[in-house]
C-alpha positions in Angstrom: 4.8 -5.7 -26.5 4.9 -2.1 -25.3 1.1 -2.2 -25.5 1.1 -4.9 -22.8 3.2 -3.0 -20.2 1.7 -0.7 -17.2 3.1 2.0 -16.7 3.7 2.0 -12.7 2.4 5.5 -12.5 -0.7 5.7 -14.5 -3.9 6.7 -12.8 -5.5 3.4 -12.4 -2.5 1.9 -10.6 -2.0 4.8 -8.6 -5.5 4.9 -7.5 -5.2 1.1 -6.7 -2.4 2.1 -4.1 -4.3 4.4 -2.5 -7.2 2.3 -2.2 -5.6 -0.5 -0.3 -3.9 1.9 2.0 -7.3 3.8 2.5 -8.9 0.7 3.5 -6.7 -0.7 5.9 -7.2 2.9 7.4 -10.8 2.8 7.4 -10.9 -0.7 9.3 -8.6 0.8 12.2 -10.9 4.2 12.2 -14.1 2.0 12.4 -12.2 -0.4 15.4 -11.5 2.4 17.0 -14.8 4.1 16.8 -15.8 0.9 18.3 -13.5 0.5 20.9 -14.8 4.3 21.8 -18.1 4.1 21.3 -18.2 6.5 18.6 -21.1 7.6 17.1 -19.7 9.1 14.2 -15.7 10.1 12.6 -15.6 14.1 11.8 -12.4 14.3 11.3 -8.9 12.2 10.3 -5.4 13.9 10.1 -2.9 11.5 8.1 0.6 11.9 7.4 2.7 10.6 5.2 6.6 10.7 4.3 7.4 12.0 0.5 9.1 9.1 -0.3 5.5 7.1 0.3 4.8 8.1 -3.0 1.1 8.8 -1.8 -0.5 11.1 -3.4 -3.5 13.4 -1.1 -5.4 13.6 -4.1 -5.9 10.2 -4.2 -6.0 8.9 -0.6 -9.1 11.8 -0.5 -11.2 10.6 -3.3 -10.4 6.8 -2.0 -11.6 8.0 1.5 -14.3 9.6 0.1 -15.4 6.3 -2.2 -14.8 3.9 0.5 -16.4 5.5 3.7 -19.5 5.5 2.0 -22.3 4.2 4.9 -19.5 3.7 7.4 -18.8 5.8 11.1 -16.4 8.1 8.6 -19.1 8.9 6.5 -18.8 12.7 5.4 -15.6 13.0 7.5 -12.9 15.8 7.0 -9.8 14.5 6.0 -6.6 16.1 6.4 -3.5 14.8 4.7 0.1 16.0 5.8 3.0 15.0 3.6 6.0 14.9 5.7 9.3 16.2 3.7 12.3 14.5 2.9 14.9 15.4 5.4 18.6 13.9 5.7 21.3 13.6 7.8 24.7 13.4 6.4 26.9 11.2 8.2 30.2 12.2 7.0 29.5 16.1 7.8 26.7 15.9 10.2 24.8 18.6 8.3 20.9 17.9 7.9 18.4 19.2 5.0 15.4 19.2 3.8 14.5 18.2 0.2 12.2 18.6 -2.2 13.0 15.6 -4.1 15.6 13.0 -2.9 19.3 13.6 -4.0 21.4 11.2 -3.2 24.8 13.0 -2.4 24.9 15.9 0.5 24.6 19.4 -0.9 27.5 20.4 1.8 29.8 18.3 1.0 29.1 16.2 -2.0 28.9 13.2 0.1 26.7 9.9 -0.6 26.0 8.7 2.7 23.1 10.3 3.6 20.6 8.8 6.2 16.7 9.6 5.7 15.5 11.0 9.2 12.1 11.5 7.9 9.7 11.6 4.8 10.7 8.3 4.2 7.6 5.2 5.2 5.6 7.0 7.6 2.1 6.6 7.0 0.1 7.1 10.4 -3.2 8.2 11.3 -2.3 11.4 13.7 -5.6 12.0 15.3 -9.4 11.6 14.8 -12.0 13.2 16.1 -15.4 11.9 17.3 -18.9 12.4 18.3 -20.3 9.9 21.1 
């Protein structure tokens, strides 16, 4: 039944993505407040690519939810979404998109290869007090 069905980008499931990817972070931040001897996380920059499907919204109200009496307590928390950006390998010309198009807007071309935006999700920095 149609009822039964979940639609892949309804809140609840997108908020569940973000959650797992938020936690993971927050167990390397708190490692490597350890590891540094950290007192306290004031800031995170993330990136992700477009194609992630992340959405900063969400990984901020995640952050915010889970941090909650850990070292990133009350942490800013800057999220960068990395553009889609091709190579064509026919022409050799590269772009950046908005949204990904699968055929070269030089030369009409389908073989395009993704040179960013695509799976990154990293932590960039954080900053710390000892």
């Amino acid at each position: 039944m149609v009822e039964d069905v979940v639609a892949t980008n309804s809140p609840s499931v997108t908020a569940m993505h973000e959650m797992g990817i938020v936690q993971s972070i927050l167990d390397i931040l708190e490692q490597q407040a350890r590891v540094h001897k950290a007192r306290r996380i004031v800031k995170v920059s993330l990136e992700f690519g477009a194609l992630t499907a992340v959405l900063p919204d969400s990984i901020r109200f995640a952050f915010d939810v889970l941090s909650k009496e850990t070292v990133a307590e009350g942490a800013y928390l800057d999220v960068t979404i990395i553009p889609i950006r091709a190579r064509c390998i026919d022409c050799g010309e590269e772009h950046v998109m908005e949204r990904y198009e699968p055929l070269c807007p030089f030369c009409e071309s389908g073989a395009l290869q993704i040179v960013a935006g695509r799976d990154e999700m990293r932590i960039a920095s954080m900053e710390v007090e000892d």
